[in-house]
RODO-2510 file (C-alpha; in nm, 4 decimals, decimal comma):
residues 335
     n   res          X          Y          Z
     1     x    12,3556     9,8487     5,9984
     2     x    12,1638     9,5459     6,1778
     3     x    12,5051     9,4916     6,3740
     4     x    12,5212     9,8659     6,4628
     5     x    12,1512     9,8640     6,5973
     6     x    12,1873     9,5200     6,7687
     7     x    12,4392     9,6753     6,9448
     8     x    12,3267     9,9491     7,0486
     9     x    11,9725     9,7956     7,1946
    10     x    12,2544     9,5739     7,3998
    11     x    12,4326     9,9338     7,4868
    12     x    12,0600    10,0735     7,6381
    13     x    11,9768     9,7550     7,7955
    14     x    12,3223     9,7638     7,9993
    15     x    12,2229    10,1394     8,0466
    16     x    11,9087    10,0673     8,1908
    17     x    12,0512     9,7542     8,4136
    18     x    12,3148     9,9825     8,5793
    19     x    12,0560    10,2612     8,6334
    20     x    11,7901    10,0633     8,7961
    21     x    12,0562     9,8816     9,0331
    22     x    12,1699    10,2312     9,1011
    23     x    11,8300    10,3439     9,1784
    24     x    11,7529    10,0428     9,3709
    25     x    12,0346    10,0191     9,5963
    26     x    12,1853    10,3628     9,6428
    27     x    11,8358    10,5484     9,6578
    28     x    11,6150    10,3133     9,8077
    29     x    11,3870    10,3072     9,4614
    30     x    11,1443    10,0353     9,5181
    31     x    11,1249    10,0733     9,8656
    32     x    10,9172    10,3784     9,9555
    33     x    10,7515    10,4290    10,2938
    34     x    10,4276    10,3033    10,2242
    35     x    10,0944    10,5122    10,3419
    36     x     9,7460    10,3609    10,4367
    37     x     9,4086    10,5723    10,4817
    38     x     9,1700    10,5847    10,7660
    39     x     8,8323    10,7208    10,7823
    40     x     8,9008    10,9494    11,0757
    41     x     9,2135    11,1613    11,0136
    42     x     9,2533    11,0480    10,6835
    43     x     9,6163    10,8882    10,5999
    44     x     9,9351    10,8195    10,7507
    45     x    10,2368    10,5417    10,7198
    46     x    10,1641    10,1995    10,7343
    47     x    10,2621    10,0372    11,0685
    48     x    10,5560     9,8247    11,1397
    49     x    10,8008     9,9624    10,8151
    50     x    11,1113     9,9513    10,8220
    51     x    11,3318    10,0633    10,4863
    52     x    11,5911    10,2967    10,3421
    53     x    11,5001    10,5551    10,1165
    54     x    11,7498    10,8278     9,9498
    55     x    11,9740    10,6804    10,2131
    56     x    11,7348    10,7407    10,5126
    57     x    11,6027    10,5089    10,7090
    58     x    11,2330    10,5036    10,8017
    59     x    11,0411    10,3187    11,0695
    60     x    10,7565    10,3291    11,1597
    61     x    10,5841    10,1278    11,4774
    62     x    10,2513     9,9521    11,5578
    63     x    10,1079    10,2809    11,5666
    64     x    10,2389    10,4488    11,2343
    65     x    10,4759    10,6513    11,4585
    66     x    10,8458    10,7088    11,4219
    67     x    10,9196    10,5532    11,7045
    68     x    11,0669    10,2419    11,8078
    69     x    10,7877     9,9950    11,9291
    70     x    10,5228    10,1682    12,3066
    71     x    10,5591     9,9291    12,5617
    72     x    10,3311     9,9206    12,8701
    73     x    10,6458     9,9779    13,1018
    74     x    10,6450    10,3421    12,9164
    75     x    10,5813    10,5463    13,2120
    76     x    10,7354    10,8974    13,1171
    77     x    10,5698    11,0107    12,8091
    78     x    10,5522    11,2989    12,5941
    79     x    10,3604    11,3073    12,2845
    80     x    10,5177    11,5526    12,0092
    81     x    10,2792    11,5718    11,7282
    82     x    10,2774    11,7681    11,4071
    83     x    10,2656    11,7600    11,0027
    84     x    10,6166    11,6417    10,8164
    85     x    10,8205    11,9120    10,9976
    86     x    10,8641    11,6647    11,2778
    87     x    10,8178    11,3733    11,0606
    88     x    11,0941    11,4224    10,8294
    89     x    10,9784    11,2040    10,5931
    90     x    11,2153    11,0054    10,3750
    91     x    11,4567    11,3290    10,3394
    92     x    11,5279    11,2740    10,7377
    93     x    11,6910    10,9841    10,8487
    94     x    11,5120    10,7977    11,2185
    95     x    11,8736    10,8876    11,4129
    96     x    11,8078    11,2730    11,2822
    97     x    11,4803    11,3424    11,3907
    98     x    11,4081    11,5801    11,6950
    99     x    11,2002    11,3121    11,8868
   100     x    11,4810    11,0334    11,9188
   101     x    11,7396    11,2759    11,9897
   102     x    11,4446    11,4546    12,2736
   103     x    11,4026    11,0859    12,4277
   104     x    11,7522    11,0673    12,4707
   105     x    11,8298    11,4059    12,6175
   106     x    11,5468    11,3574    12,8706
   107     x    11,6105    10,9707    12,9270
   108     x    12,0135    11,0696    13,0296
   109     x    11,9252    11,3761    13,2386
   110     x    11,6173    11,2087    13,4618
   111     x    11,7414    10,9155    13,4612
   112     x    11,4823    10,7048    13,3266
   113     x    11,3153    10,5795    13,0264
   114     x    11,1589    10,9009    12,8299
   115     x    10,9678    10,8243    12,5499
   116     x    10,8814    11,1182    12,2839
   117     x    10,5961    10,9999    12,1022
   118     x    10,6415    11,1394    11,6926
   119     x    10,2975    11,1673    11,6345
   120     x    10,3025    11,3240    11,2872
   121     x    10,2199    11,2915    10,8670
   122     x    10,2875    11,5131    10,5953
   123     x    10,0329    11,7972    10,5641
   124     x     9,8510    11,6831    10,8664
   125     x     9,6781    11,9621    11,0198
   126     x     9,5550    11,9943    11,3978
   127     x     9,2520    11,8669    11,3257
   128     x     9,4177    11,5499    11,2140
   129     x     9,6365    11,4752    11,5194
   130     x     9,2969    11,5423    11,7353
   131     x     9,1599    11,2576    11,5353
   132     x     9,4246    11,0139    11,5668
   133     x     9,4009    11,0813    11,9306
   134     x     9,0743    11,0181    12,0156
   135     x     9,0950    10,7370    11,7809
   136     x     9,4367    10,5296    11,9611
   137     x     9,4259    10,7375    12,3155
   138     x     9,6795    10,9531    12,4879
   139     x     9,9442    10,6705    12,5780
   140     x     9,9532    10,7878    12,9350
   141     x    10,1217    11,0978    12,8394
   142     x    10,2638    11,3829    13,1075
   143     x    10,2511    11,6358    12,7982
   144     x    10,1357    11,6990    12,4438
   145     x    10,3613    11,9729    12,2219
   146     x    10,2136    12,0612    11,9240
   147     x    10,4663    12,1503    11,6607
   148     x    10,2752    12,3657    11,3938
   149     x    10,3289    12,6075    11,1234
   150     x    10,1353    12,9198    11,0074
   151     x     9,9493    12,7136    10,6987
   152     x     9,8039    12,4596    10,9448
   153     x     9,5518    12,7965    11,0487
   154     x     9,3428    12,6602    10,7523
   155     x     9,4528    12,2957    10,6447
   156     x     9,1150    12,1387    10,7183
   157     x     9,0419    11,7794    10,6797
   158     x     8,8630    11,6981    10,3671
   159     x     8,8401    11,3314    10,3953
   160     x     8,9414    11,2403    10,0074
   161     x     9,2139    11,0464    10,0787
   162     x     9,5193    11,0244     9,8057
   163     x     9,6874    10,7221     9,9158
   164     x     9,7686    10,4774     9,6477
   165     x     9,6188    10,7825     9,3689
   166     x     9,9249    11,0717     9,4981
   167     x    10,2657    10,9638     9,4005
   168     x    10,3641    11,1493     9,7051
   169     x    10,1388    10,8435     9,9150
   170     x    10,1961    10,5107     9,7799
   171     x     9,9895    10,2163     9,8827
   172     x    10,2162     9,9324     9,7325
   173     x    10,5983     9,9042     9,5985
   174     x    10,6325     9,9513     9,2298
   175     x    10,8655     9,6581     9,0597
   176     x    11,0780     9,8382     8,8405
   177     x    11,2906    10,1540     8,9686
   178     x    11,2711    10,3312     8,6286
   179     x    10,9416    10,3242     8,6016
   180     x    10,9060    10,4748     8,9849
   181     x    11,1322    10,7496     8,8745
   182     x    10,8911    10,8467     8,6097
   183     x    10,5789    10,8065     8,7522
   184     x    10,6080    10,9822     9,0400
   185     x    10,8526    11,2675     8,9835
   186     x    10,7648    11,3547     8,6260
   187     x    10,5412    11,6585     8,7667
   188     x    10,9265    11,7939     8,8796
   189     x    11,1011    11,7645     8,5607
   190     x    10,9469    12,0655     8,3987
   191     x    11,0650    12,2937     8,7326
   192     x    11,4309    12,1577     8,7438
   193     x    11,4517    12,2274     8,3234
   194     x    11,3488    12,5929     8,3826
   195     x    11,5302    12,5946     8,7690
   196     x    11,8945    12,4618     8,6323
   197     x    11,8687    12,6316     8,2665
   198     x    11,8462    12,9809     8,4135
   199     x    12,1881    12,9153     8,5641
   200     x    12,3726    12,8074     8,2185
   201     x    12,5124    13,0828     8,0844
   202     x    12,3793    13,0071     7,7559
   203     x    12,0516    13,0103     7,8235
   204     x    12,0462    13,2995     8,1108
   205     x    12,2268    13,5506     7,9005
   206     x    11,9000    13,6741     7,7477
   207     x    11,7239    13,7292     8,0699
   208     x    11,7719    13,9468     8,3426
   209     x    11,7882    13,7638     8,7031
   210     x    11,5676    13,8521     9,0276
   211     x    11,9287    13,8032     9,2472
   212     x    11,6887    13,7041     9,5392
   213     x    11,4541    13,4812     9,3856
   214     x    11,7211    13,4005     9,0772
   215     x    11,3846    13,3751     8,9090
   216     x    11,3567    13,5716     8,5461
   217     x    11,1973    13,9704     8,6593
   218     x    10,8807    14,0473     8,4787
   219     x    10,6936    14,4062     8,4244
   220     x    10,3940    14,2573     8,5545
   221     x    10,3015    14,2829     8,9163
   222     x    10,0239    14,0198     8,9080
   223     x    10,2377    13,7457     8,8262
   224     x    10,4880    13,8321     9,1578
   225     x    10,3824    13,6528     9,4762
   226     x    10,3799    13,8361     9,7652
   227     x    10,7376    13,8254     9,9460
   228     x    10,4785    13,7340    10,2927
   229     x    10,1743    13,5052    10,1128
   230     x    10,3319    13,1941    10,2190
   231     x    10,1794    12,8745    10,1695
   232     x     9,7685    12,8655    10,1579
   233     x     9,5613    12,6184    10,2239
   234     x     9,2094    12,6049    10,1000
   235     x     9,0138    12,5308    10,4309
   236     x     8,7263    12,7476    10,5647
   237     x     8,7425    12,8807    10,8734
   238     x     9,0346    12,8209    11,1592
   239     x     9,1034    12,4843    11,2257
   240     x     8,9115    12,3250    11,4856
   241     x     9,1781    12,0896    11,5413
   242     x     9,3642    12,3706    11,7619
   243     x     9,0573    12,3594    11,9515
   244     x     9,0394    11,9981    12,0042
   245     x     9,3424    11,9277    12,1650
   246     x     9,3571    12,1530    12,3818
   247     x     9,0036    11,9826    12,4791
   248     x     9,1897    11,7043    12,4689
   249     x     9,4348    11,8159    12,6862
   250     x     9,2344    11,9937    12,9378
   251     x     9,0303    11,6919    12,9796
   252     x     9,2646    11,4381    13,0375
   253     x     9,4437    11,7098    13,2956
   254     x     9,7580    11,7159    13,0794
   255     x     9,9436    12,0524    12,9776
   256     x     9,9385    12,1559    12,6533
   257     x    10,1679    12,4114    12,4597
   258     x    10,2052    12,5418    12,1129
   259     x    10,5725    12,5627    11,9346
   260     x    10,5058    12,7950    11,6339
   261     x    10,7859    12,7523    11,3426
   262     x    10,8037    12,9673    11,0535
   263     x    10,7939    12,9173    10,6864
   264     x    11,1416    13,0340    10,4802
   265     x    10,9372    13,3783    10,3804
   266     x    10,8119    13,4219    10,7505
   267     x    11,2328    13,3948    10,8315
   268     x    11,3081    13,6294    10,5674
   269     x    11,0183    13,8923    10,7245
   270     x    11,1017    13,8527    11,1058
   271     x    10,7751    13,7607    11,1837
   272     x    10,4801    13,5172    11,1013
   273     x    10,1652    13,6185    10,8444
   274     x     9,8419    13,6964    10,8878
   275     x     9,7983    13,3058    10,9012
   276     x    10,0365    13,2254    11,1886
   277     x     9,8998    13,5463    11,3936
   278     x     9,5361    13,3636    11,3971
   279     x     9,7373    13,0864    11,5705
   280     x     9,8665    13,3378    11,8112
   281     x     9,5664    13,5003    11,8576
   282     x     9,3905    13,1604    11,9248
   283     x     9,6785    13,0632    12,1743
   284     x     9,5978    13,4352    12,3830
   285     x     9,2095    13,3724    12,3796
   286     x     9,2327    13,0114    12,5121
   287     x     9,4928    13,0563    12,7405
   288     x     9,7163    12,8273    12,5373
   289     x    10,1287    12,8536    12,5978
   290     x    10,2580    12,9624    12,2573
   291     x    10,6229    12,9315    12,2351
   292     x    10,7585    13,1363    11,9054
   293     x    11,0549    12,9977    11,6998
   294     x    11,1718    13,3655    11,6270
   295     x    11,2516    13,3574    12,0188
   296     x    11,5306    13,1532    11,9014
   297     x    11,6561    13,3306    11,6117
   298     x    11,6108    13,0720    11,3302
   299     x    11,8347    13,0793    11,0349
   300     x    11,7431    12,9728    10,6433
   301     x    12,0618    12,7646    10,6713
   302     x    11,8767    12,5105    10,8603
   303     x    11,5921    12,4851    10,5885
   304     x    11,6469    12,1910    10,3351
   305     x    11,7724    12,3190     9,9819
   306     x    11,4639    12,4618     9,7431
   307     x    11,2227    12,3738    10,0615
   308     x    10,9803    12,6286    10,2143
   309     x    10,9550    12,4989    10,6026
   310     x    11,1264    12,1773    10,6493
   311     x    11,4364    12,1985    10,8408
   312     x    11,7395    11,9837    10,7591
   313     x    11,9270    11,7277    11,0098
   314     x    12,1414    12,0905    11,1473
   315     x    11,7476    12,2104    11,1835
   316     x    11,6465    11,8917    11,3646
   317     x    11,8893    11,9729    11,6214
   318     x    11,7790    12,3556    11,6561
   319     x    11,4309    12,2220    11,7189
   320     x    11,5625    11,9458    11,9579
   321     x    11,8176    12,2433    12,1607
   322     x    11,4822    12,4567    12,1780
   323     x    11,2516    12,2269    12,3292
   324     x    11,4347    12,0613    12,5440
   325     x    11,4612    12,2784    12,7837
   326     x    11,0579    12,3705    12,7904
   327     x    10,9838    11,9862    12,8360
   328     x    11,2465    11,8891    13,1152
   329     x    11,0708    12,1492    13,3199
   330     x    10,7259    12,0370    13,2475
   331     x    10,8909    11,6786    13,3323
   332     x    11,0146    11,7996    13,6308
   333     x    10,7207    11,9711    13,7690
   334     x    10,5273    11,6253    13,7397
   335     x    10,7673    11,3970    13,9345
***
């Protein structure tokens, strides 16, 4: 007996060995883009990073931007600014994000150095980017393109930071890979049990199957969500960060334009909520140039799998092909 359980503590120790060198070195475990806070637009990466995560590498420069280092000689600039749709986050690797492969489309058709400026965090809203701004300047920019989505209307800036308290925002590295795993995507493992048991036979066979939302149906209407509801934020009011830049903008005599991309259930619809037309509607008041995604007949394919409004690397490209041609002409205009 004393042999059988000596061996089999050696049999979970080899277990565990092989699965935290696994999650190590083929995930990036250990090695997480770290996040710091900031008392005016409340958190973003830490500066100068440079790691691989889930196979993915992320860098980050002196300014927490996915960019390779500004340099004073950067005399064509364009400053593309957002929440994690242009960010990518770890899921997007730095060669497969819409801003490198903008700076080099621009940089090979004018024939100079074009930098595109990825000024962005996850769940940033307007009012965010306005902050940063004001806070690190405009880095002689020729154009500001705000790349926004139909929850920003209300994702206000409450100034409780997470970083170092969200798994989602770590502050520091943890030590062991297994213990990562667990800490900060236990909250998932209830979602996949229910998400990947519906689809064995053996346990689906009871229950009838929403083919569309492959979701168990229910009798009860107040427990569907509205096919259009979207994501909600909690803020009060429209976001005066819409506002702000295009102060911003209008100040600094730089043009400013809107790029509007829709959420999975705003695809499925054919047009944006109630949320994205207050965007619209602020864009007509103010005079802003809104340019709509659904101009350029955006597919679910390009959404990452069991996401609601990131795009995937094919979506990175569909962003890049669609504003490309609106910035060259700005470009143009200003030489």
């Amino acid at each position: 007996m004393l042999k059988f359980i000596f061996r089999f503590i050696i049999f979970l120790i080899i277990v565990a060995g092989v699965a935290e060198a696994v999650l190590r070195f083929k995930y990036g475990f250990c090695n997480a883009p770290l996040y710091v806070s900031d008392p005016d637009f409340e958190y973003i990466y830490a500066p100068n990073q440079n790691v691989k995560r889930f196979g993915n590498r992320v860098i980050t420069n002196e300014f927490s931007m996915r960019n390779d280092a500004v340099s004073p000689t950067d005399t064509t600039v364009v400053l593309l600014v957002g929440d994690s749709v242009i960010n990518g986050g770890s899921m997007t690797d730095q060669d497969s994000l819409a801003s490198g492969f903008l700076e080099k489309k621009l940089s090979s058709e004018l024939k100079t150095r074009v930098r595109v400026l990825n000024i962005s965090a996850g769940s940033w809203g307007p009012d965010n980017i306005a902050a940063y701004l004001k806070k690190f300047g405009l880095f002689h920019a020729k154009l500001i393109c705000l790349v926004t989505s139909s929850h920003d209307a209300h994702d206000i800036m409450a100034h409780e930071s997470q970083v170092g308290i969200d798994p989602n925002m770590p502050d520091k590295q943890y030590h062991i890979a297994l213990l990562e795993l667990w800490d900060r995507y236990k909250y998932l493992y209830p979602y996949y049990v229910d998400y990947y048991a519906e689809k064995i036979p053996f346990f689906s066979t009871q229950k009838e199957l929403d083919p569309v939302a492959q979701k168990p149906k229910t009798d009860s209407v107040k427990t569907e969500k509205p096919v259009d509801e979207g994501i909600r934020k909690a803020g009060v009011g429209f976001n005066p960060g819409y506002e702000q830049l295009r102060k911003i903008a209008e100040d600094n005599n730089i043009p400013f334009f809107i790029y509007l991309h829709p959420e999975i259930s705003e695809v499925a619809m054919g047009h944006f909520n109630d949320q994205g037309n207050e965007i619209i509607n602020f864009a007509k008041e103010k005079n802003v140039r809104l340019i709509s995604e659904f101009d350029f007949h955006p597919s679910t394919k390009m959404y990452r799998k069991m996401d609601v409004v990131h795009f995937d690397n094919k979506g990175q490209i569909f962003l890049t092909n669609n504003l490309y041609p609106i910035i060259l002409d700005y470009l143009k205009k200003d030489k």
